[in-house]
LUMNULUM-416934 format. One record per residue (C-alpha): residue in three letters; x, y, z. Coordinates in steps of 0.05 Angstrom, whole numbers, padded with zeros to 5 digits, always signed. Layout:
alaXYZ ...
//
This chain:
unk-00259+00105-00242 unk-00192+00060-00248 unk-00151+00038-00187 unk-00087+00043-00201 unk-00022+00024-00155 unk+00062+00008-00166 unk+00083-00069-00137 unk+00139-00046-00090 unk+00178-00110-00099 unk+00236-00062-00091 unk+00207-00054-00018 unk+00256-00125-00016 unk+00309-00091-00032 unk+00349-00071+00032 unk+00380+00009-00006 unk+00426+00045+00042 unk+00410+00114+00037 unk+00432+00168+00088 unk+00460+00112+00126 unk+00396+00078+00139 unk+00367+00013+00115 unk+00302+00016+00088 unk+00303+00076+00051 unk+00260+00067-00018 unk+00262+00124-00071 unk+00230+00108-00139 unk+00240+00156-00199 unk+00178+00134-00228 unk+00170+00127-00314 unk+00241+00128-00311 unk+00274+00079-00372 unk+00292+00016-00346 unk+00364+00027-00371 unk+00377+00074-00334 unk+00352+00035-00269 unk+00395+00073-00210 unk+00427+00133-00197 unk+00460+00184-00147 unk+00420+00242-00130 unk+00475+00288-00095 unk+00482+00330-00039 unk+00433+00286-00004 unk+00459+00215-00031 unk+00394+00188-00040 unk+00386+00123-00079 unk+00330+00129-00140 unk+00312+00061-00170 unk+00270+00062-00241 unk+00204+00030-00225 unk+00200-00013-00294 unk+00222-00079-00267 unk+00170-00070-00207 unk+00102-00052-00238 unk+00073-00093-00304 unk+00015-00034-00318 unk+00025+00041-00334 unk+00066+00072-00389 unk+00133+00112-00384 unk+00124+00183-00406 unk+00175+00247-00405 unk+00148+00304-00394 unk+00146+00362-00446 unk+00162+00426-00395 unk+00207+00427-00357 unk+00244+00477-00298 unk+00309+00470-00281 unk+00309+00478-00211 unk+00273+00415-00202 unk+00308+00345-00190 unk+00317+00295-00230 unk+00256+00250-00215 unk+00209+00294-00242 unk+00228+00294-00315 unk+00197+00223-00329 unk+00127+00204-00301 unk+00084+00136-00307 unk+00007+00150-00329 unk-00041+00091-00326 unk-00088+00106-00383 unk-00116+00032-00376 unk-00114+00022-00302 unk-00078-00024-00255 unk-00066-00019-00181 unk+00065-00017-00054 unk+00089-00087-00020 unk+00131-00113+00036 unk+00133-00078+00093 unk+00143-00100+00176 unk+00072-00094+00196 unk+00059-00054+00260 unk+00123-00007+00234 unk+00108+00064+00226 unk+00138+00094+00157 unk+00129+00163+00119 unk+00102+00171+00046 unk+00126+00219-00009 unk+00090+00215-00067 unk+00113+00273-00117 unk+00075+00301-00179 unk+00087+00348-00241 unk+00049+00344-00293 unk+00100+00384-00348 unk+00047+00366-00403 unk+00069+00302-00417 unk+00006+00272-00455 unk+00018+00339-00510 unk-00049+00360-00480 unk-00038+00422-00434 unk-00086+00404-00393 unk-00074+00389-00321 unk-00114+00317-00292 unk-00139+00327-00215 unk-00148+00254-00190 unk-00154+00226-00128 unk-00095+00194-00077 unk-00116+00137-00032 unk-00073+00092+00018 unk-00101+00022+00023 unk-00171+00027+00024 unk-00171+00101+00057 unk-00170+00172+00017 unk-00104+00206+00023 unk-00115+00269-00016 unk-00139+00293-00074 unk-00081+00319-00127 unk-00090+00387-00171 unk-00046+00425-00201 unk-00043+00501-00211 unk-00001+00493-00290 unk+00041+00442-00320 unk+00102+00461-00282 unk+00073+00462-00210 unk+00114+00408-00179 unk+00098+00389-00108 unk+00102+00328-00060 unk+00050+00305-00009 unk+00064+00258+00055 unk+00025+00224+00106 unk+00055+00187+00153 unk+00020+00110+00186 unk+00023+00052+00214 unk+00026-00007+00169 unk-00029-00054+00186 unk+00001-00116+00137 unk+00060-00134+00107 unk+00049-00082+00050 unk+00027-00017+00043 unk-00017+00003-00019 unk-00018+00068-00055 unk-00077+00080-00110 unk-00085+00142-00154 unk-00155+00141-00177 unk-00185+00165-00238 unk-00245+00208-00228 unk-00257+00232-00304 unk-00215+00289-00297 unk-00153+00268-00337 unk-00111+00200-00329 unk-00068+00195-00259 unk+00004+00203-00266 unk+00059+00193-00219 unk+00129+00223-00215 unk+00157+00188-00158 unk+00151+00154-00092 unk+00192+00152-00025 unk+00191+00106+00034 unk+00222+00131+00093 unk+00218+00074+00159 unk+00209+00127+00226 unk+00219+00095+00298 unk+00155+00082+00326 unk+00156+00131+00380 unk+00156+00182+00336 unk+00088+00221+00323 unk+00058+00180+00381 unk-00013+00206+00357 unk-00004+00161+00290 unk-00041+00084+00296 unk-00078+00036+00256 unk-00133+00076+00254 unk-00114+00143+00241 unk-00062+00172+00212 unk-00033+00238+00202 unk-00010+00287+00143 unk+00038+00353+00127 unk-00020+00398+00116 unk+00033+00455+00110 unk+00112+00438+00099 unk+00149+00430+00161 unk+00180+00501+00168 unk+00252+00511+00197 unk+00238+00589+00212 unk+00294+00624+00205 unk+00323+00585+00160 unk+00346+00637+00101 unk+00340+00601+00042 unk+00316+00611-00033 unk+00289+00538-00034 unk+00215+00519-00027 unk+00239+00448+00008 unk+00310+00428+00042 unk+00324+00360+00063 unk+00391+00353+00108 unk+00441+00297+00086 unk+00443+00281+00161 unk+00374+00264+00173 unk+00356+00202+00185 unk+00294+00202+00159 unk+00303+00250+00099 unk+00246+00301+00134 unk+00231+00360+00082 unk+00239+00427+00118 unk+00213+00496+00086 unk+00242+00555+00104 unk+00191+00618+00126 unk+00206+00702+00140 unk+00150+00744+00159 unk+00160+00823+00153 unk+00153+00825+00238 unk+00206+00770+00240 unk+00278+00776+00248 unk+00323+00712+00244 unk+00385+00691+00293 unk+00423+00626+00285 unk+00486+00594+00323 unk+00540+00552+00297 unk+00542+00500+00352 unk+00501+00436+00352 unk+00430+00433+00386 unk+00426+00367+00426 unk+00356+00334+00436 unk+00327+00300+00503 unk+00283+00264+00460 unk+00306+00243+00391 unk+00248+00202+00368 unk+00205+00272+00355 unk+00254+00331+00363 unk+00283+00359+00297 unk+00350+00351+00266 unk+00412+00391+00304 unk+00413+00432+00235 unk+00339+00459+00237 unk+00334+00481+00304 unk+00405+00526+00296 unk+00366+00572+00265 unk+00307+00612+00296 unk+00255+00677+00286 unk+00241+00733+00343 unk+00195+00789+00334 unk+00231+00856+00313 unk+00204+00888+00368 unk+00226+00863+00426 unk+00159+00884+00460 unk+00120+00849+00413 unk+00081+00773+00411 unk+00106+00723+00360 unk+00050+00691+00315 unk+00041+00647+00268 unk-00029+00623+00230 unk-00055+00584+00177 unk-00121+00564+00150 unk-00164+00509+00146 unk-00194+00477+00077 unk-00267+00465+00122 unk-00291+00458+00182 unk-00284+00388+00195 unk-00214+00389+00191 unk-00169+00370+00255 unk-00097+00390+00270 unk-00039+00377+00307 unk+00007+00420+00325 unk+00088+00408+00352 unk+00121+00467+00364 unk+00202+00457+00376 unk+00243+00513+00414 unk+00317+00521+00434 unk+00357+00583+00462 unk+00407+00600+00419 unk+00438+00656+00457 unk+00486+00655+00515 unk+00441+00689+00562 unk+00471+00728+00622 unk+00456+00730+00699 unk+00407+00771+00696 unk+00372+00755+00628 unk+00311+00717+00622 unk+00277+00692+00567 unk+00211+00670+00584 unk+00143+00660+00551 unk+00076+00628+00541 unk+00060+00589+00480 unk-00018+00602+00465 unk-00055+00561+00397 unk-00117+00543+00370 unk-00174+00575+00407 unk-00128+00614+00454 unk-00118+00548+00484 unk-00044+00553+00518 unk+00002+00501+00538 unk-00034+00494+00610 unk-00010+00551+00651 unk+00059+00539+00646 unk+00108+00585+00624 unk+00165+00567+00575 unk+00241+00583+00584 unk+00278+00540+00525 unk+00340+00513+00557 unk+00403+00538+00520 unk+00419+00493+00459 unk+00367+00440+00483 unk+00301+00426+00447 unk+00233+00428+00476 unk+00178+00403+00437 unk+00107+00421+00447 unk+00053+00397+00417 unk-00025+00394+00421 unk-00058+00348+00473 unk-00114+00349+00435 unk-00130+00361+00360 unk-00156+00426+00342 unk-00224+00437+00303 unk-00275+00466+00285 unk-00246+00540+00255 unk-00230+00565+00189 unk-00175+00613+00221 unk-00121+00584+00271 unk-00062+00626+00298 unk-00014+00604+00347 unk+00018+00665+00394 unk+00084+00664+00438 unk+00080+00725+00485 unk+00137+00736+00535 unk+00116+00740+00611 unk+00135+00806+00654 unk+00191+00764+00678 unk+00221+00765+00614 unk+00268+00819+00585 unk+00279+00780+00518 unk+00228+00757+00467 unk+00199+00696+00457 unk+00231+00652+00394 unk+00208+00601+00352 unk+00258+00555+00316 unk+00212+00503+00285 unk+00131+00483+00274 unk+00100+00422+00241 unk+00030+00421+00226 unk-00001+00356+00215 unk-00082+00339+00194 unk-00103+00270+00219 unk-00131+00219+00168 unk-00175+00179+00205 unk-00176+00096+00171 unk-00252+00081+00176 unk-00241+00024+00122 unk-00227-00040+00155 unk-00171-00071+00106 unk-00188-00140+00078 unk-00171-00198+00118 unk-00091-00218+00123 unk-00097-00292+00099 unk-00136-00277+00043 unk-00092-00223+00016 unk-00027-00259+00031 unk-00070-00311-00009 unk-00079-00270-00071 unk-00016-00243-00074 unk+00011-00318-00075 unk-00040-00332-00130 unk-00021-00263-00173 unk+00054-00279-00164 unk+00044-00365-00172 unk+00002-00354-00236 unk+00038-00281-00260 unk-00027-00250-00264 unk-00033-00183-00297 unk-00093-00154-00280 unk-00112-00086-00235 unk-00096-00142-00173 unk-00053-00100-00128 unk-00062-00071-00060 unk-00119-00089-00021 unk-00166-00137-00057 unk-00234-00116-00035 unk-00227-00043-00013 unk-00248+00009-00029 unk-00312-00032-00054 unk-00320-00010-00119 unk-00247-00013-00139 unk-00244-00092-00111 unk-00195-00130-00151 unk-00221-00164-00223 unk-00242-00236-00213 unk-00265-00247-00141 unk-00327-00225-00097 unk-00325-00202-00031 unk-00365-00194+00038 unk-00344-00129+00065 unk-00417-00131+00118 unk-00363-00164+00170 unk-00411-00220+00179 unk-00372-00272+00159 unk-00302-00250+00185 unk-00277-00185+00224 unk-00254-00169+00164 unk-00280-00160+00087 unk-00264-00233+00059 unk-00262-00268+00000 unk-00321-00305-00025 unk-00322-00318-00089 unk-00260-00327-00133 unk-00266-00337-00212 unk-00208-00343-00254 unk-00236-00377-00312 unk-00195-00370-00378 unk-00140-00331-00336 unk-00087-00362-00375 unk-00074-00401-00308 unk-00017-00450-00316 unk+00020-00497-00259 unk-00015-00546-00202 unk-00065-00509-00166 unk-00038-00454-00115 unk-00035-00476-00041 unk-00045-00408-00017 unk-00121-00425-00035 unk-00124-00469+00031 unk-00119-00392+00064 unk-00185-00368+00032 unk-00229-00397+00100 unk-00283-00363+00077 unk-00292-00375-00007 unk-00358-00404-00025 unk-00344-00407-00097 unk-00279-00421-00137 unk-00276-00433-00205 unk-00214-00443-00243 unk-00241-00478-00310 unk-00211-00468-00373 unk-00141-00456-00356 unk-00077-00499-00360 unk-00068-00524-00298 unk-00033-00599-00279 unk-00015-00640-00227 unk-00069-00672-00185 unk-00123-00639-00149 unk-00099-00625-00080 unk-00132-00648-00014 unk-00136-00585+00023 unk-00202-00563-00025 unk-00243-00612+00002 unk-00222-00575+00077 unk-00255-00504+00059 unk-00302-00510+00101 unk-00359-00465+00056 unk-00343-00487-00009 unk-00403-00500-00050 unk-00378-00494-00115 unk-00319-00519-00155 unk-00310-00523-00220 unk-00243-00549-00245 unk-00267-00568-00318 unk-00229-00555-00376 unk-00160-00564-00353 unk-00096-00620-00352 unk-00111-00643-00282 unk-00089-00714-00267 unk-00093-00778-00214 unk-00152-00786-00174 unk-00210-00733-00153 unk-00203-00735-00074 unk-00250-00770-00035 unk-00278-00721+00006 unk-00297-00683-00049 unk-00340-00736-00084 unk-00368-00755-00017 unk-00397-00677-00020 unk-00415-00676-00083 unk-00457-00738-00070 unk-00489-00706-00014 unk-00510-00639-00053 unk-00462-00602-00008 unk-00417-00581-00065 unk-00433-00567-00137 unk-00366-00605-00168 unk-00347-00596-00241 unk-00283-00633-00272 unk-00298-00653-00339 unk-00259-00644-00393 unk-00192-00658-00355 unk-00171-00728-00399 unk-00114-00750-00353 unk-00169-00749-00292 unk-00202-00804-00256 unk-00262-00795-00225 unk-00287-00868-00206 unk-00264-00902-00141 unk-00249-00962-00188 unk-00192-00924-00213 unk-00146-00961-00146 unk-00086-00926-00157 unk-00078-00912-00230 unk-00083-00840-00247 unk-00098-00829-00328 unk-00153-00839-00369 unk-00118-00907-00414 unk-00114-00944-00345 unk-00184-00922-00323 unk-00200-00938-00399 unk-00175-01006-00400 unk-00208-01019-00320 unk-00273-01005-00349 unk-00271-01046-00417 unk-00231-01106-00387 unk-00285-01137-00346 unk-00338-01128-00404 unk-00294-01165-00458 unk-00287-01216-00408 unk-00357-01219-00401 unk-00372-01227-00478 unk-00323-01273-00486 unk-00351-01323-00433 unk-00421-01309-00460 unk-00387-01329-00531 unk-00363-01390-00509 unk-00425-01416-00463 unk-00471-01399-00543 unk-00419-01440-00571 unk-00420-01500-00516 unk-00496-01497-00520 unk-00495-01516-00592 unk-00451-01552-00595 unk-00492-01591-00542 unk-00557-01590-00578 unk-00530-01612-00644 unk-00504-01681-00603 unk-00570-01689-00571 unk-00597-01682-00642 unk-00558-01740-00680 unk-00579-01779-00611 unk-00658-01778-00632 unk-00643-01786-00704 unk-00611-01854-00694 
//
């Protein structure tokens, strides 16, 4: 299994799309050349993902239909393995990832791999031929200041990507959605009654580039209106545009239901529901109903009359569970002389985040080491979850014992290719017990702030171009056994406190040898004296 995410350094980038800032689309695979473009009616933005990611390999695909846009003739596969960025923590945003495979490997054989966000499964991808393209989304709350992405090989065919979308919502919207859980389009948001031959519709004017599918059932009949639908709450009612459109049962008599089924048992769903009158009703017309779901649960025992172009939303207080089958049923009261109507549904399945996400300074920490030292290595997204996918080079303790939080204990970049002073963003790893950085290139003196981890035990620095003076406090702990210190082979270092203030290895050189010469030479000259003495006092007796 290979962990694999895209760097969204273009999550910097502050693209204007639909007239909102913060909009990130990513044709993913596509050349680097051709590194923006247009994608018309809807105006949205597509960057190439080349100058953001340093793993995977741009592929086009083989097949192709014409129907589909742009961004899913190119695709990135990661065949070798590797591993999304800046984002305003506590901010809740919406995901698109999209897929089509259109044999792009010359294999014909479709891959099923699995989809993760951070450290938490997001789905698992399949596809029904080469030219089934398809988008999932989820929507959460970021808990740093990135957001992490992983396709993950599970020996069913290299992970591909065709693109990826980033759409910032207002965080009342979806009020259900936290840190820990979040939730996901189990079906496509349907705009019933929206006549259309397209599987997906986004409207230029949305502000947060929702996909909308349009629905008909044979006991449906759909009505629309040309005037604007106005919301009373904008932060989860649908766009004007869907909800001028809506579905009433051919038989006026008749209930209005819609259903859907569940992958297992163990699956929970929420429901919101959107109506709007769309007619001009008179005096004495009443449209009136009661909106039933889930286990015949209804919405209390209140009775719906949709106010004429005004949205109501309802949604479920609770999340449903526990069926294969659900249905949801709108039957008019005997008050009622018109049918009941449905203009839009959403159907969401929580994804509940039982991984606890490695802890903030550390990964703000590695991502300062990765980006001070250009590391290319699978080190992306989170560094220690999921466990077995934890990033190449370090050791973490995901009990919780140490921290609230999996941390970093062990760090070994040995023969990395390391080259610079040593990162200050190491100060941030609290918890690292063992840190080795030998045989690398680094320079510049070794800095203070090591000696200040407070469960350091290890350090081994050998091998390198360090220079000046080892710091005190770290050959005070070294003398007590508290720390295991290596830092030979470094030639411009000095690890003697005769060293004063010199910092290379000629000064410490001549330190050392200048007190022994002028040892030998006095010795030389007291032989010399003492001859010199007892030849005199030998002349003396021989007179």
């Amino acid at each position: 299994m290979v962990r694999l995410l895209f760097v969204w350094a273009v999550l910097y980038l502050a693209i204007r799309v639909h007239g909102q800032q913060g909009f990130i689309s990513i044709d993913c695979g596509m050349a680097n050349n051709d590194s923006i473009y247009i994608d018309d009616p809807y105006h949205l933005t597509y960057v190439s993902d080349a100058q953001f990611i340093d793993t995977g390999v741009s592929e086009n695909v083989r097949i192709f239909r014409n129907d589909l846009v742009r961004l899913y003739r190119t695709v990135r596969s990661f065949p070798n393995g590797n591993k999304l960025g800046p984002v305003n923590k506590s901010n809740k945003y919406l995901i698109r990832a999209h897929f089509m495979y259109g044999d792009y490997d010359g294999k014909n054989s479709t891959p099923e791999f699995k989809l993760y966000i951070g450290a938490n499964f997001w789905s698992t991808i399949s596809f029904s031929d080469a030219t089934d393209a398809f988008n999932v989304e989820i929507i959460i709350v970021a808990t740093m200041n990135f957001i992490s992405v992983c396709l993950v090989n599970t020996d069913y065919g290299i992970p591909f990507i065709s693109g990826l979308e980033l759409r910032p919502l207002t965080n009342s919207m979806y009020g259900v959605v936290n840190e820990s859980q979040s939730i996901q389009v189990f079906y496509i948001r349907y705009d019933v009654g929206l006549s259309i031959s397209n599987d997906v519709i986004s409207f230029p004017d949305d502000p947060f580039d929702l996909y909308w599918s349009p629905i008909e059932k044979a006991d449906w009949i759909s009505f629309g209106t040309s005037q604007n639908v106005t919301n009373k709450d904008g932060a989860i009612e649908p766009l004007s545009m869907v909800m001028m459109t809506a579905v009433r049962p051919i038989n006026d008599s008749a209930a209005l239901h819609y259903s859907w089924t569940a992958d297992d048992l163990t699956q929970q769903f929420l429901l919101y529901m959107h109506f709007a009158e769309l007619e001009q009703l008179g005096y004495n017309i009443t449209r009136e109903f009661t909106v039933c779901y889930g286990n015949n649960s209804c919405n209390g025992s209140e009775t719906l009359r949709p106010g004429y172009l005004l949205t109501t939303t309802i949604q479920t207080v609770q999340p449903l569970s526990g069926q294969y089958n659900y249905s949801c049923s709108f039957k008019k009261t005997p008050n009622s002389n018109r049918p009941p109507i449905l203009n839009a549904i959403e159907v969401f399945t929580i994804v509940p985040f039982t991984a606890i996400p490695t802890r903030e300074q550390d990964v703000e920490a590695m991502f300062d080491v990765k980006a001070t030292y250009k590391v290319e290595r699978n080190w992306m997204g989170d560094p220690c979850e999921p466990e077995i996918y934890s990033w190449v080079g370090l050791t973490c303790d995901n009990s919780n014992t140490l921290s609230d939080a999996p941390a970093i204990v062990s760090l070994n970049l040995s023969s990395f290719g390391l080259k610079g002073e040593i990162a200050a963003s190491i100060a941030n790893l609290k918890f690292i017990q063992s840190l080795d950085l030998s045989w690398n290139n680094l320079t510049g003196p070794i800095p203070d702030f090591l000696g200040d981890l407070p469960s350091l035990s290890l350090l081994n620095l050998s091998g390198n171009q360090l220079s000046g003076l080892v710091p005190t406090i770290l050959l005070e702990k070294s003398k007590k056994g508290s720390l295991k210190l290596s830092v030979d082979n470094n030639p411009d270092l000095c690890v003697s406190d005769s060293c004063g203030g010199h910092s290379n290895k000629r000064n410490i050189t001549v330190l050392v040898v200048a007190p022994v010469a002028s040892v030998v030479i006095l010795l030389f000259l007291l032989i010399i004296l003492w001859r010199f003495k007892w030849r005199k006092q030998g002349k003396h007796s021989i007179a």
